[in-house]
N, C-alpha and C positions, 0 to 999 in steps of 0.2 A: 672540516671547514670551521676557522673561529665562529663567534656568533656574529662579529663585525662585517666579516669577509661577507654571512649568510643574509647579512639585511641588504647589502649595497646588492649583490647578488638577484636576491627576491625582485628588488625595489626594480634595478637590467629587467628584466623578466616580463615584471609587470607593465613596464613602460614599452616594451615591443610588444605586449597582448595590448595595449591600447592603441596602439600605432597599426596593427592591423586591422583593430575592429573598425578604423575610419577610412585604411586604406587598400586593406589584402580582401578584406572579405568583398567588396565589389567586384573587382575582377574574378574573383572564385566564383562567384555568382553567375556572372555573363558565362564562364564556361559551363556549369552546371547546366543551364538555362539550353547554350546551343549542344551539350551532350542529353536532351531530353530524353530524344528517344531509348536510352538505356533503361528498359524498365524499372530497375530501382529508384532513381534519379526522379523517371516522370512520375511515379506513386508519390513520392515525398514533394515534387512541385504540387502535383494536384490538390495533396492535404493543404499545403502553405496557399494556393491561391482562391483556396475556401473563404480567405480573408478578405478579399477584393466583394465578393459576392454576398457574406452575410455580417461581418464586423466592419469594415470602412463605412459602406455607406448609413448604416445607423449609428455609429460613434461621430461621424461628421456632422451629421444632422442634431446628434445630443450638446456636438460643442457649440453649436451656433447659437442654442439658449441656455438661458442666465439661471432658470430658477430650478433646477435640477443641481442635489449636492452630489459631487460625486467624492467617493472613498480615499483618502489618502492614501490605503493600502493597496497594495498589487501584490499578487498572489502568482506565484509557479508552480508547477507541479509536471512530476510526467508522467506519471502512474496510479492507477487506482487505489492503489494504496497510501499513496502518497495522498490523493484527493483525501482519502477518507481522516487520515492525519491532521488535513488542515482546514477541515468541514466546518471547524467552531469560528475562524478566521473569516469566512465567507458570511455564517450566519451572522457575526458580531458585527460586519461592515454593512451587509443589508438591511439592518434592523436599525441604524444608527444615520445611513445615508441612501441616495438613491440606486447610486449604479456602484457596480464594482466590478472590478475587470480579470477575470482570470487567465492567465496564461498560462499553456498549456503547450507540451514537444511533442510528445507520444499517438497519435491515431489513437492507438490501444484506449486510451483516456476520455476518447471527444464523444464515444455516446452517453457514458455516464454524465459528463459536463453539460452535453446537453440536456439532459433529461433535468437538470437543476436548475438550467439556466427556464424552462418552461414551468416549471416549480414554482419557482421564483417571480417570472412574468404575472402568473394568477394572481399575486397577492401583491401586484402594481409593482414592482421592483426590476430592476435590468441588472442581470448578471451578462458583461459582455466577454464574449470567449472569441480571445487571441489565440492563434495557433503561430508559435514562436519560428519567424525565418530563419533556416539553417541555410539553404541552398538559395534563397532571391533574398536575402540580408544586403542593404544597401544605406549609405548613412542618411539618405534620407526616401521622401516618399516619392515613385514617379514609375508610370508604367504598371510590369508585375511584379517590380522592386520594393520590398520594404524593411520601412526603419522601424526597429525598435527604439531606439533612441527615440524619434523623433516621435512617436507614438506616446512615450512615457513624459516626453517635455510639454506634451500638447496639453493633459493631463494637472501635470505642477502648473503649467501657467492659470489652469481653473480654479483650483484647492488654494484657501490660506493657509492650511494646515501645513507641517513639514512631511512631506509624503516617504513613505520605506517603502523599498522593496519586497519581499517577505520570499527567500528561497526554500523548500524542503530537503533536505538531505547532502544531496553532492552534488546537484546538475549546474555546472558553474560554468558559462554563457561569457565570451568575454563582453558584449552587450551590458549585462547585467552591474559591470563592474564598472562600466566607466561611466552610469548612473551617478555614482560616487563624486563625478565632477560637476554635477547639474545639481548637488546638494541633496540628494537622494540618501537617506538611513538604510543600508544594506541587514538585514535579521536572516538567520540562518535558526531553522527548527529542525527539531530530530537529528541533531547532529551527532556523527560517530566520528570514532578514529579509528581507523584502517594505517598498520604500517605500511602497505602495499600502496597505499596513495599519499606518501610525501607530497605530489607536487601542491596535494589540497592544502596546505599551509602557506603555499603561496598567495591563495587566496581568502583562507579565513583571515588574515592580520587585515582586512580591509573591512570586514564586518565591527558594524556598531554594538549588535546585540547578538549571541549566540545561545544558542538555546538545547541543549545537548536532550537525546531520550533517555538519559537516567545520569545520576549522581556519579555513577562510578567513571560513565561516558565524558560529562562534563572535567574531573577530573585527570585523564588522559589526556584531554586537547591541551588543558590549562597546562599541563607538565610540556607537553610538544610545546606550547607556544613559548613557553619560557624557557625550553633549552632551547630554542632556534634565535630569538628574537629578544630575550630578556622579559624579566621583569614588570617594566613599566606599559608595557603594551598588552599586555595582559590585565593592566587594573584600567586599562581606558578603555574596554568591552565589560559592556554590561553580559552579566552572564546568568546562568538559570538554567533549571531542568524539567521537561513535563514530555508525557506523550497526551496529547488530545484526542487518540483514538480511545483508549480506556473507558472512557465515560461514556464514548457513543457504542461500544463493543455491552459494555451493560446493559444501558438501557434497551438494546437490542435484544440482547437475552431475555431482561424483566419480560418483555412483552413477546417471546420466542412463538408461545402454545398456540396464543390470538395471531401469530402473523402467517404460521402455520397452517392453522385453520383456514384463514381467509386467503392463503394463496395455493397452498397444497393441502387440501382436507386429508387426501387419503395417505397423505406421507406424515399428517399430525400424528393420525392412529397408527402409523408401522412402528415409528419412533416411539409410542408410548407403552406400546405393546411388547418392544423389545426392552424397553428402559424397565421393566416388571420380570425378565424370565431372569427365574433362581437355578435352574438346571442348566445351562450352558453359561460359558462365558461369551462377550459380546467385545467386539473391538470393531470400534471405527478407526476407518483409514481416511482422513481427512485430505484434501488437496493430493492427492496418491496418484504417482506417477506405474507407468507399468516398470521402471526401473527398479523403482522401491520395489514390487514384487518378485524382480528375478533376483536383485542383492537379497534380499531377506529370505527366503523361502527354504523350508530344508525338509526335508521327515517327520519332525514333530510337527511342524502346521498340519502337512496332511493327515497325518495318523489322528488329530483333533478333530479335522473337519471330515473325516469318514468316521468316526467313533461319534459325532456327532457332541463332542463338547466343546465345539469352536463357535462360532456365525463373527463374518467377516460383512462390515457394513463400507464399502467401498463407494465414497463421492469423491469423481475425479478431478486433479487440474483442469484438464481440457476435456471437455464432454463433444469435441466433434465426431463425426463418424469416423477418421482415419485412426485416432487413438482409441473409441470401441474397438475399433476391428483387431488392433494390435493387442488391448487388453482377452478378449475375448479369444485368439490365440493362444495365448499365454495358459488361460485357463484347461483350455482346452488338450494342452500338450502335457499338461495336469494331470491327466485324467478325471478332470472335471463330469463327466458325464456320470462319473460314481457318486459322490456326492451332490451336484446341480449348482447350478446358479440361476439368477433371477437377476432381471435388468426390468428394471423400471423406470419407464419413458415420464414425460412430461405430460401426456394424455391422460394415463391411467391416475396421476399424484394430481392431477387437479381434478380428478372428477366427485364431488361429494355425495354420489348415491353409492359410491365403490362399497359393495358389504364387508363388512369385519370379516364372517366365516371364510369369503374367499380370501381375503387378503393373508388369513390365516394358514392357508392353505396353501401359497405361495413362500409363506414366510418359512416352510421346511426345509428349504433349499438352504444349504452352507454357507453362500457366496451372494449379497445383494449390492447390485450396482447401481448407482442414484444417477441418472441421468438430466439431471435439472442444475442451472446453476443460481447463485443467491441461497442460501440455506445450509449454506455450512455452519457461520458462526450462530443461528438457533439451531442446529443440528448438537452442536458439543453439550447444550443444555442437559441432553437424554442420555447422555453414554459417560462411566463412569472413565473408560481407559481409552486414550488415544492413541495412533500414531501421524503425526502430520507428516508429510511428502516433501520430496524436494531433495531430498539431505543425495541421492545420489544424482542429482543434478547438479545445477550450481550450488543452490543452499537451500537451506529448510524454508518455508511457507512459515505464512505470521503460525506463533505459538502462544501470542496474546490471549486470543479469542477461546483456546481450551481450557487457557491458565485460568482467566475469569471467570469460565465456567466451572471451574473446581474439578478438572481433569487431572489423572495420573497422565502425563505424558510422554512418548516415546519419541525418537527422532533418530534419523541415523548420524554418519559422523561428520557431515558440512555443515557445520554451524559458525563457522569464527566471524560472517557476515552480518549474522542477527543480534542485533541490537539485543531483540525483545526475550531471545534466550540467555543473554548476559543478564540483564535485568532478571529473570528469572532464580538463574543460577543464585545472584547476589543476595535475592532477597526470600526464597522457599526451594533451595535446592533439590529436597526429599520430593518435590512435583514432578522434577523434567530427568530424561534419562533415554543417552546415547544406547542405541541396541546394533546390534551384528547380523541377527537372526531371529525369525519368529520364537525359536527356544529361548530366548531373552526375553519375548516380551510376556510368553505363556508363564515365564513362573512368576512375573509379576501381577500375571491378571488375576481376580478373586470373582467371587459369583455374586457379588454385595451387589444388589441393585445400587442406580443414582439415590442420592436421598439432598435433600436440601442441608447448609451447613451454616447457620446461623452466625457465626465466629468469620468463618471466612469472609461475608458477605459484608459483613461490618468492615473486615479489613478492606475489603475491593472500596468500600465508601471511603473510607479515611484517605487513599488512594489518591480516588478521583478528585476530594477536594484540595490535596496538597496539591494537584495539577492543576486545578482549575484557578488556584490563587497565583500559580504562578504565571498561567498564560493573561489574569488580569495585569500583574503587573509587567507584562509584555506591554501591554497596549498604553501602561503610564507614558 
């Protein structure tokens, strides 16, 4: 397609996503609505009418008085990680105004949101947490129907400010877009290019501000946007590059040992105890799926962890019971019983009378499985060689949090998704590295305890203030 045929094209496109968002998506609704009883259907109403019971009626009551500022910014997100991306956003609008309103898609997302939004309460601030209609989406508000629209104009009518939207990543809402006509600044952060998702150019040419997770990222879009669309619409986006998680993935570390201590005493001292043995190597398996161990596994792992110069520290993705049970199979069809493993509960890692000698004594065992979740990114602190998870799933688990820690890293071969492994690649290649098979990662491991790297640390700082200037001038 010329690029002329692609704009008039786009522009089709975008004019039917607007034309439904005021007139398809109600009726989509009403069916949703009377196909309830399909269990999937009624889980996601029930999430969405969470809204009727603890955001409507306190955001009504907020708009009826005068003397509360509320935020120009509005914040989306749909995932935890996503939250933690755009956590400097939240605190810059709370500290500057009274309330701020997060919106939010995902379940997955809403305990952590809440636990911020009660954070927040303490120290007199209202963070108000929208859970975004997909299925009772209606153009305005009535019944168990609601408008986003009408939600975000209630909002602009309080604010002299000129209000943005603020999306993370790709979650593109046709809602979100037709903000754009109510005089709304669309900003897009963490932005990547995916060839697999052309249709997303359809809707980045509508963003004010773009905000890519690295230079190389930013450069990609800017090339897409300008073979599709030309030149000139490319210089009417303000553009820029940062990740916001970086600075809070540090400071998290700095303070790894104390957070440690004061939440799991007895998993401070497993970790430090094994961040000191010179006679074995030591590899954590970070966010470690049981897939990663049937792809990877071969002869030389086991020959290591019966000869005993392996210890394999495994904290899982999902620590519920049904993935134990699968992991602990897995082990066991191993011939795990010659070597051992050790699975340590949540119980045993918070008790601070737990003795070193025993803990010692458990720590013989080949194979230890962390059964706690939160402690992964101060876990990387202690362990010189990683492997993160994921890779034979959809794609690898953040690889920020090792890189910052000044981890040799391993990953299997799904990566083309992660941002934070391109940035990796681009900027300290010799850290990250595709493997096939534990004999991959065995020649790469060394018996060098962790040791602090004075050079690196300085660079993680220069880092985080190239980021941190750039998300000020977000907020110009």
């Amino acid at each position: 397609m010329t690029s002329c045929f692609k704009r008039y094209f786009y522009s089709f496109l975008m004019f039917l996503i607007d034309g439904s968002t005021l007139f398809l998506r109600f009726p989509l609704s009403i069916i949703c609505i009377l196909l309830r009883f399909i269990p999937i259907l009624r889980c996601r109403l029930d999430f969405e009418r969470q809204n009727l019971m603890d955001f409507f009626p306190v955001f009504e009551q907020l708009l009826s008085l005068d003397h509360f500022r509320w935020s120009p910014t509005f914040l989306h997100v749909s995932s935890e990680g996503e939250l933690e991306q755009a956590f400097p956003l939240i605190e810059y609008g709370l500290n500057h105004y009274d309330i701020f309103i997060l919106l939010i898609t995902s379940p997955s997302v809403e305990g952590k949101a809440m636990t911020l939004k009660k954070n927040w309460s303490e120290r007199g601030k209202k963070l108000l947490i929208y859970r975004v209609p997909l299925l009772s989406a209606s153009p305005i508000q009535f019944l168990y129907f609601q408008s986003t629209i009408q939600m975000l104009w209630q909002v602009r009518q309080k604010s002299p400010e000129r209000c943005q939207l603020v999306l993370v990543r790709y979650d593109f809402f046709p809602e979100f877009f037709f903000m754009r006509h109510l005089k709304f600044d669309l900003v897009l952060i963490s932005a990547a290019w995916h060839r697999d998702r052309m249709i997303n150019l359809l809707f980045l040419k509508y963003f004010n501000k773009i905000y890519a997770a690295s230079k190389a990222e930013e450069n990609k879009i800017k090339k897409a946007m300008i073979d599709n669309f030309g030149a000139q619409l490319s210089i009417n986006i303000k553009w820029g590059h940062f990740d916001l998680r970086t600075e809070r993935i540090f400071n998290r570390q700095e303070d790894a040992s104390l957070t440690l201590k004061n939440k799991f005493p007895a998993l401070e001292k497993i970790f430090k105890w094994l961040s000191i043995q010179e006679t074995q190597k030591i590899l954590l398996m970070g966010n470690a799926w049981v897939s990663d161990l049937e792809a990877l596994w071969d002869d030389e792992v086991e020959h290591a962890l019966l000869s005993k110069q392996l210890k394999l520290v495994y904290i899982s993705h999902q620590t519920d019971a049904v993935q134990l049970e699968k992991l602990e199979k897995f082990l066991l069809q191993k011939m795990s019983a010659r070597w051992g493993y050790k699975i340590w509960m949540d119980s045993e890692l918070t008790n601070p009378t737990t003795l070193i000698d025993e803990m010692i004594n458990n720590l013989s065992h080949a194979v230890h499985i962390i059964q706690v979740r939160g402690v992964l990114c101060e876990a990387y602190t202690y362990f010189s060689h990683v492997y993160v998870g994921g890779s034979f799933e959809r794609s690898i688990h953040s690889v920020s949090e090792p890189y910052i820690a000044n981890c040799q890293i391993f990953v299997g071969p799904k990566v083309s998704r992660s941002t934070e492994y391109r940035w990796i690649v681009d900027s300290d290649p010799s850290k990250i590295q595709i493997v096939y098979s534990f004999k991959d990662i065995l020649k790469q491991c060394t018996l060098t305890p962790k040791k602090l790297d004075p050079q690196f640390r300085l660079k993680m700082m220069q880092v985080i203030n190239e980021h941190r200037q750039a998300f000020l001038c977000m907020r110009q």
